[in-house]
N, C-alpha and C positions, 0 to 999 in steps of 0.2 A: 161425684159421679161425672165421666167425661162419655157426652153424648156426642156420634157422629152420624152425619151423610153419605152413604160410600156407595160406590159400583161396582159389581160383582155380576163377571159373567153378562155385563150386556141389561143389569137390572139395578137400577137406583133402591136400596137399602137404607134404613134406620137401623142403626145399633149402639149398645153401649160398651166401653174399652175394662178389657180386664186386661191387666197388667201389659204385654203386648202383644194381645190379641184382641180381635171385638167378637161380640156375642149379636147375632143377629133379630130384635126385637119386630123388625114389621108385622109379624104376625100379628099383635100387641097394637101395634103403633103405625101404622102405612107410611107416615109422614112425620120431619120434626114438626109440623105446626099442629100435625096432631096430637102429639106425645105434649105437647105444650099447653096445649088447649085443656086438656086432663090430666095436665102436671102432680092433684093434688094425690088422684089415684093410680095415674103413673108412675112415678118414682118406686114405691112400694113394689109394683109388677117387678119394675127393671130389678131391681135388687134379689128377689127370690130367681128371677132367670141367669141373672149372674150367679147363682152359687152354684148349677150345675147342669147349664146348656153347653153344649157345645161352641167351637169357640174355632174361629180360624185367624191365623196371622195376620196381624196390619199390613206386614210387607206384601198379601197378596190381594190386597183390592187397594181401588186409588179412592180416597178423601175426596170430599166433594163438599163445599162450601156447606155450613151446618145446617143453613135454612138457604135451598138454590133458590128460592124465587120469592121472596118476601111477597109480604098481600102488600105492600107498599114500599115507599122511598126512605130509606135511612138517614135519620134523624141524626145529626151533628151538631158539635159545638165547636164553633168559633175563635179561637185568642181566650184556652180556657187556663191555660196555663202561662202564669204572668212572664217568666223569661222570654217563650215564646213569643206571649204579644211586643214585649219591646224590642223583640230583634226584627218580626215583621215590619211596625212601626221606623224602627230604623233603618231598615232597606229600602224605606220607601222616602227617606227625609224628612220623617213627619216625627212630631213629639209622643213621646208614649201615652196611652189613657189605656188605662185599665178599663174594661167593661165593669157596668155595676149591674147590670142585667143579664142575663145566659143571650149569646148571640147564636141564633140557630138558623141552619139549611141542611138542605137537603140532598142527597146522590140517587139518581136512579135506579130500581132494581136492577135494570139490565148492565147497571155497574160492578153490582156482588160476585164474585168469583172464588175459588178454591184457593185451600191454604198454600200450594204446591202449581198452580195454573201460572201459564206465562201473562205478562204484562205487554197488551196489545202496545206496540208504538209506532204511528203512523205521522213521520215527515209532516205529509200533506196535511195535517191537522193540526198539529203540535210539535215541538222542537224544545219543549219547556215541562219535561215531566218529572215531578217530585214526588216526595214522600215524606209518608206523615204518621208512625205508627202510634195506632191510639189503643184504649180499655170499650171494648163495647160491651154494651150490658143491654140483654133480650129481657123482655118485660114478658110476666107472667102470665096475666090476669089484666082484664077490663077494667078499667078506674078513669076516672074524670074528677077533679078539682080535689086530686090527690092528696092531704096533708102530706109536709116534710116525716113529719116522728110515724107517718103510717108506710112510708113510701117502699120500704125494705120489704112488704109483703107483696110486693108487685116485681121484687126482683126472681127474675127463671135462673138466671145464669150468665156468665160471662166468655166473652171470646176476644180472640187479635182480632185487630182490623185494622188495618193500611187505607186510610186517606190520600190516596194518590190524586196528584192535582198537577191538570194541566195548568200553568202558571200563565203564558199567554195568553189563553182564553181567558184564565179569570179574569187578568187583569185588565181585560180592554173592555167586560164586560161590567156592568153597574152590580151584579149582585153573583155570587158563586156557584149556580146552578151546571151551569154548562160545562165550566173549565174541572169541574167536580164528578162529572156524570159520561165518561165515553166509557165504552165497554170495557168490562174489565179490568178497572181502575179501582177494584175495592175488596181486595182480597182477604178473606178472612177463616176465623179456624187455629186451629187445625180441628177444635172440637168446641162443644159448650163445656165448662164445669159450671155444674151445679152451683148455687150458690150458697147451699149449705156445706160445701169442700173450701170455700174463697171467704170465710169470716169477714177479714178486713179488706176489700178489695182499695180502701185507700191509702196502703203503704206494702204499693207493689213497684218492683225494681221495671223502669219500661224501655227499650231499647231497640233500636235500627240500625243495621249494618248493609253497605255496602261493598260486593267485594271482601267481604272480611274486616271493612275498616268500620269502626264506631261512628256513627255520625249522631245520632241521640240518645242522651244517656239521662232518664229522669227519673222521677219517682212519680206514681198517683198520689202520694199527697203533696204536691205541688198544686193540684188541680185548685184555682178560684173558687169554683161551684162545683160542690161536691155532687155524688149521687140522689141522694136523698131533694136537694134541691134543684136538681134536672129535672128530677119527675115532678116534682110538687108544678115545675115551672111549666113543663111539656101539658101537664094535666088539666093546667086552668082551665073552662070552655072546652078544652076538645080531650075527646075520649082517647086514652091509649089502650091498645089492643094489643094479645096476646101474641109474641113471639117478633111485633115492634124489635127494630135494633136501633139501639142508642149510642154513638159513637160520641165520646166523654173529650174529647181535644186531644192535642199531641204539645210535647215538651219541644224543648229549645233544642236548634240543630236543623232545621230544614233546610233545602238545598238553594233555595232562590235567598234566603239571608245569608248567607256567606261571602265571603270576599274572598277570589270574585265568586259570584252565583256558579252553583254545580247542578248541572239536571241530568238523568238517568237516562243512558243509551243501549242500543241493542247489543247482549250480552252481558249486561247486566245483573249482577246476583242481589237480590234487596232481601235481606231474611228481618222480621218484625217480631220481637220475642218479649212476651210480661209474666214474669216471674212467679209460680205456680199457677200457670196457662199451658203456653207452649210455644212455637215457632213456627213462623209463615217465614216459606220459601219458592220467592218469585223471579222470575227472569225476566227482562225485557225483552220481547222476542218482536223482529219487526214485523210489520203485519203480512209481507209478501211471503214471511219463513213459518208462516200460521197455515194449520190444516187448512 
C-alpha cells in the first residue's frame, strides 16, 4: 500500500494511492502519525476503503511530505555504504576505515520537505550543497533494546529521502548537525509503501540524477549495517517511536568526492529514485525566487 500527505483545496489530507488516483482516508486517520500509531488496525480500514471510495486524480492535489512534521529529528547513518566511505575518506586525503559500529546523526524536522518542493539555496549560507539519495524506513511501533531477528516488526514502511548537505558547514564544523539541517534540505516521498508491498528492501536499485545525468548508481545491499541492525543499534537504551524516520546511508557518487567537487545550483533538477518506491523531484531554487 503507498500512503500519502496531500493538499487539497487549502486542507492537508491522509490518503492512500490506487492505481493513479488517491482515495482520501482522514476521516479514518487525521494524520500519517495517526494512521501509524494504529498501523495494526489501520492497514485493514485502508484496504476495505480502497475497494470502493471514491477516488480523485493524483495530478489534482500536490504531495506533501508523508509525515510534514515528525515528533522529532531524523535519524541517519553515516559512511553506511563502503564505496561511499572510501571516496569520502579519499576526498579528504585520509585512509579508508570502515566503520564497525553504525555512525549516527541527526537533520532537523524543519529540514523535511515534499517529494516535489524546491531545494532552498541561500549564497549567504552555503555555496556547497550536495546530495545524498538514501532508503528511509519509518518505524512502527514503540520498542527499546530491539533484538536484530525481532526488528522487522517494527518496520511501518519505506520512503525516498535525499540527505542534502551543506558541505561547508559540515565541514568546518566538528560533528554534522548543522551542515545537515537548513531548511528544506530533506526531501522525501513521494509516498510510504507499506512494508508488507517492499519484502526485501535490501536488494533495491538506488539512484540520483542530476539534470538527467546519473551521478549514483547503487544497490541497498551494498549497505554495511543492514536494517534489522540499525534498529537493534538505534534501540539500545533509547525507545524508538512510532512514525521515527530512519535514513539508512547513500551509495557512491556524492558531489564533494568527485574531481573536481560538483555542488548543486539554482535551477537545478535533482530527482532521487529506489526501485519499487518512487521518485523525488527537486529544484534548487534560490531563496530570493521563494514565495
Amino acid at each position: 500500500m503507498k500512503l500519502v500527505t496531500f493538499a487539497q483545496q487549502g486542507a492537508v489530507k491522509v490518503g492512500a494511492i490506487r492505481g493513479e488516483e488517491v482515495v482520501d482516508v482522514t476521516a479514518v486517520f487525521p494524520s500519517m502519525l495517526a494512521l501509524i500509531e494504529n498501523y495494526v488496525t489501520g492497514l485493514p480500514q485502508i484496504s476495505d476503503r480502497l475497494a470502493g471510495a471514491t477516488a480523485v486524480p493524483l495530478s489534482a492535489v500536490q504531495l506533501l511530505a508523508p509525515i510534514p512534521t515528525p515528533r522529532r529529528n531524523v535519524m541517519c547513518l553515516g559512511l553506511n555504504y563502503a564505496a561511499h566511505a572510501r571516496e569520502s575518506y579519499a576526498a579528504k586525503g585520509q585512509a579508508a576505515s570502515l566503520p564497525t559500529t553504525p555512525i549516527v546523526f541527526t537533520k532537523a524536522t524543519t529540514a523535511v520537505s515534499g517529494p516535489y518542493d524546491p531545494i532552498p539555496f541561500d549564497a549567504a549560507v552555503s555555496a556547497e550543497i550536495d546530495w545524498e539519495v538514501e532508503l528511509a524506513v519509518i518505524i512502527a511501533k514503540a520498542g527499546k533494546n530491539i533484538p536484530a531477528a525481532q526488528a522487522w516488526a517494527y518496520v511501518f514502511g519505506y520512503m525516498v529521502l535525499n540527505d542534502v548537505s551543506a558541505r561547508d558547514l559540515q565541514m568546518r564544523g566538528k560533528q554534522y548537525f548543522k551542515g545537515k539541517s537548513l531548511d528544506g534540505h530533506c526531501p522525501t516521498g513521494p509516498w510510504i509503501v507499506s512494508a508488507d508491498e517492499l519484502p526485501n528492501p535490501h536488494d533495491l536499485r538506488i539512484t540520483c540524477r542530476v539534470n538527467g545525468v546519473t551521478k549514483q548508481d547503487g544497490r541497498t545491499s551494498h549497505m554495511i549495517f543492514d536494517i534489522p541492525t540499525i534498529i537493534a543499534y538505534l534501540s539500545q537504551g533509547m525507545t524508538l517511536l512510532p512514525g521515527d524516520i530512519i535514513a539508512t546511508g547513500t551509495p557512491e557518487g556524492v558531489g564533494f568526492a568527485r574531481t573536481p567537487p560538483e555542488f548543486l545550483r539554482p535551477g537545478d533538477v535533482l530527482e532521487s529514485e529506489i526501485e519499487g518506491i518512487g521518485v523525488l523531484r527537486n529544484e534548487v531554487t534560490a531563496v530570493s525566487d521563494l514565495p
